[in-house]
Each structure stands twice: as structure tokens, then as C-alpha cells.
KELOLUM-717258 format. One record per residue (C-alpha): x negated, z negated, y negated; residue in one letter; residue number from 1. Coordinates in Angstrom, 3 decimals. Example, Ala and Ser with C-alpha at 12.3 -4.5 7.8 and 13.67 -1.06 7.14 Angstrom:
<atoms>
+----------+----------+----------+---------+-----+
:       c1 :       c3 :       c2 : residuo : num :
+----------+----------+----------+---------+-----+
:  -12.300 :   -7.800 :    4.500 :       a :   1 :
:  -13.670 :   -7.140 :    1.060 :       s :   2 :
+----------+----------+----------+---------+-----+
</atoms>
This chain:
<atoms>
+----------+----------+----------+---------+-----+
:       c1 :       c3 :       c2 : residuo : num :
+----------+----------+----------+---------+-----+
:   -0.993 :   23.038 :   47.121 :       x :   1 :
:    2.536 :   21.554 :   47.433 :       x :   2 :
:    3.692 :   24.626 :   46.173 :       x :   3 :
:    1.795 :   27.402 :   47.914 :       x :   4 :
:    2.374 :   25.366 :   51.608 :       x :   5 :
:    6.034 :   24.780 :   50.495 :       x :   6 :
:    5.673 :   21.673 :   53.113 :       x :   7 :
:    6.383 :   18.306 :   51.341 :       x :   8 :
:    8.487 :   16.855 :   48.842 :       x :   9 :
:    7.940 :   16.574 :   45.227 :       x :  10 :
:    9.390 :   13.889 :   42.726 :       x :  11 :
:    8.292 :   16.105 :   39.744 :       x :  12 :
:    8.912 :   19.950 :   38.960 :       x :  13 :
:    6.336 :   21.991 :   38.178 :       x :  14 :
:    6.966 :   25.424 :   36.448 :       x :  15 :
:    4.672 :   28.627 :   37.055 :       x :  16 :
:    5.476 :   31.765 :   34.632 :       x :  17 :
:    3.067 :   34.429 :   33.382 :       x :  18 :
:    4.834 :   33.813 :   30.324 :       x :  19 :
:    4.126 :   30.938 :   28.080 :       x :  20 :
:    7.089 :   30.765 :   25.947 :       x :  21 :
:    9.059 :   30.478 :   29.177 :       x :  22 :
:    7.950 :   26.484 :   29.756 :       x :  23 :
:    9.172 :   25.855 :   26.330 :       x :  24 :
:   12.398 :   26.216 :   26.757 :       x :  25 :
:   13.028 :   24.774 :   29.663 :       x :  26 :
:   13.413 :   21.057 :   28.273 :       x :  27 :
:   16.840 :   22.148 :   25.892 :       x :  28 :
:   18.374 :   23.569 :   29.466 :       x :  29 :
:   18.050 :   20.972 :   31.174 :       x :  30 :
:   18.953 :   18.711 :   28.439 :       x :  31 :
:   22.609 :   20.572 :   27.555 :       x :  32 :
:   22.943 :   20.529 :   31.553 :       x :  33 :
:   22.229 :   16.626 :   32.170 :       x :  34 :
:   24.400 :   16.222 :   29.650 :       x :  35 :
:   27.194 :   18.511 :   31.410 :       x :  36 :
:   26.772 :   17.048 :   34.338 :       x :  37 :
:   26.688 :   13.120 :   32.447 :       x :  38 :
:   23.858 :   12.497 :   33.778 :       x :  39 :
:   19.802 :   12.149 :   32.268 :       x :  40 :
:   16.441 :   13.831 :   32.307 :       x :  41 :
:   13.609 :   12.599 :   30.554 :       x :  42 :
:    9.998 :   14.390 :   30.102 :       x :  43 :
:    7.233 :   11.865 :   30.805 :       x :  44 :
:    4.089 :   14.676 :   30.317 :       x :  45 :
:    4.458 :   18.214 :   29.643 :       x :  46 :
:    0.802 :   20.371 :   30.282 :       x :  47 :
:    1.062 :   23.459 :   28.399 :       x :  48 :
:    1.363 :   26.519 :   30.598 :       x :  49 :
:   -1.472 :   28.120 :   32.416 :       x :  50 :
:   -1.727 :   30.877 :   35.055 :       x :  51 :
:   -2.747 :   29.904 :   38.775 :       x :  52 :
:   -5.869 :   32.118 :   38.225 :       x :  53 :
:   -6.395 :   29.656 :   35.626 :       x :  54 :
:   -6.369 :   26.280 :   37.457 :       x :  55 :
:   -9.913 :   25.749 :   39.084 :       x :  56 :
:  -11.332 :   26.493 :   35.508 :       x :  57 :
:   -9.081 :   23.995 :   33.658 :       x :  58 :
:   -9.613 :   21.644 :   36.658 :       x :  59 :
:  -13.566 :   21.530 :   35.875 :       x :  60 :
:  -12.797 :   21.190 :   31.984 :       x :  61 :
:  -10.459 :   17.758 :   33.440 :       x :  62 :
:  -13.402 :   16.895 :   36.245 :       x :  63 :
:  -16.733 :   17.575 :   34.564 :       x :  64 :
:  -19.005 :   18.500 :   37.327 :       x :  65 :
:  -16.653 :   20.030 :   39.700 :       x :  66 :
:  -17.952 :   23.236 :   41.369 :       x :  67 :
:  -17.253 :   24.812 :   44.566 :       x :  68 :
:  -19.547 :   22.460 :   46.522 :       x :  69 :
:  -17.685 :   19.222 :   45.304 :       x :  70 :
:  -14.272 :   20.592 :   46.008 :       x :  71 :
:  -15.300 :   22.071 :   49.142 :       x :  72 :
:  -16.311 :   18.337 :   49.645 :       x :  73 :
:  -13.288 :   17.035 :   48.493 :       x :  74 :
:  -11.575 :   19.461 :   50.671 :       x :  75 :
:  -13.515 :   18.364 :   53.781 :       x :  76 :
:  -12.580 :   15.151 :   53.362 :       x :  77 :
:   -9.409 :   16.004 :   54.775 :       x :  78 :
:   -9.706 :   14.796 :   58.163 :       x :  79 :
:   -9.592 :   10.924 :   56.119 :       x :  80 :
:   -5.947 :   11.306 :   55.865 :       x :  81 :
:   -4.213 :    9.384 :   58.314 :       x :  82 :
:   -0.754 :    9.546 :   57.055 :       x :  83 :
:    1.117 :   12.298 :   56.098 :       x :  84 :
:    3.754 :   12.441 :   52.644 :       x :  85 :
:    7.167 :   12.913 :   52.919 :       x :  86 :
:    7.459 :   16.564 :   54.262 :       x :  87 :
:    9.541 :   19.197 :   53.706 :       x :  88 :
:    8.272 :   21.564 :   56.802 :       x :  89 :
:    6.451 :   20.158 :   59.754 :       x :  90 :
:    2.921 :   20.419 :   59.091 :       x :  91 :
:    0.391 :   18.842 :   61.756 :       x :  92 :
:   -2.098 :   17.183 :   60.777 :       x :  93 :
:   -4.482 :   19.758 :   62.827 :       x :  94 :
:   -2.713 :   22.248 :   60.673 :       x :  95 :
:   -3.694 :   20.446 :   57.406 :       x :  96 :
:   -7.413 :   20.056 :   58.516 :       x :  97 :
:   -7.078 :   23.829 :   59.769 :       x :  98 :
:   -5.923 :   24.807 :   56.350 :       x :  99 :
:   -8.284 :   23.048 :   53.904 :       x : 100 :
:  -11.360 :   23.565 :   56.255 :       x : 101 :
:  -10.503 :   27.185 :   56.042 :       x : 102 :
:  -11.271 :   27.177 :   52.628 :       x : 103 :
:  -14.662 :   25.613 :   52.529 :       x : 104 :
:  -16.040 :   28.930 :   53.586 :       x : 105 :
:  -14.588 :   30.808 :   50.787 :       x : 106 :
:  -15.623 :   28.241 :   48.239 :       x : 107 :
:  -18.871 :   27.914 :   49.299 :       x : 108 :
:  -19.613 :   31.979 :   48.741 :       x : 109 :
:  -17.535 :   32.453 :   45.597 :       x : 110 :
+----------+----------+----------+---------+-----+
</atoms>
């Protein structure tokens, strides 16, 4: 959701493309350009590529057993958080519940 929101920080880069060859050759540019710029970048887990219609689907082949109704659950249990991560935008906490509980609907009649 990090990326969607655009409101917090991330120590990682994720890369979205509807082309899979893209992803692949990322590593050697950033590799020549580290090196350009003397510095490092390492790769500590690559996933493959996948589309963002694609993620719930690859989510339940990770999380056997998820369905709507347990990530609607998961997404209820929003209101648990009590502190927020480093963010990028000011985002509420009302405004997180808002969001997420907004989305329990939707799951629930998909």
C-alpha cells in the first residue's frame, strides 16, 4: 500500500512494469552506477515480476487460506496500530482506519 498511498518511507525499492524483462535488467544499472558513483548496492531477494492485478492471487498461493473475509479481517485490524512508520505525507491515523475500513466493503462483495 506504501506505494499506492505514497505516504511513508521505504528502505527497499520495489519495481512495477507490465513488462517482465524490464525487472531484469535493472540489477546491471544499478550496478555500473554504484560503481560510478564508488559506492555499493547489493540484492538481498529479487521476486520475479508480477502485475498489481496479480497480487491478491499470488498473496493466497504465499498465505494458504487467505480470502476476502481474512484480509478484510486483517484489514480491520487496523485500528490496533498505535504508532505510525516513518512517513513521507501526513497521514492521520483516522485517515488510515478511514482508508482500510473502506475497503472491507468491497472485499466482502467481490
Amino acid at each position: 500500500m506504501a506505494c499506492y498511498l505514497q505516504h511513508r518511507y521505504s528502505d527497499d525499492l520495489d519495481l512495477f512494469t507490465e513488462d517482465p524483462q524490464a525487472v531484469l535488467r535493472v540489477p546491471p544499472v544499478m550496478q555500473d552506477l554504484a560503481r560510478e558513483l564508488e559506492g555499493t548496492v547489493s540484492f538481498t531477494r529479487t521476486m520475479g515480476h508480477f502485475l498489481l492485478d496479480e497480487l491478491l492471487p499470488k498473496a493466497r498461493q504465499k498465505h494458504v487460506g487467505l480470502d476476502n473475509y481474512w484480509l478484510a479481517q486483517a484489514f480491520s485490524r487496523v485500528t490496533a496500530i498505535k504508532i505510525l512508520p516513518r512517513l513521507i505525507k501526513p497521514v492521520t491515523h483516522a485517515q488510515l482506519t478511514d482508508f482500510f475500513t473502506s475497503q472491507i466493503p468491497r472485499l466482502m462483495q467481490a
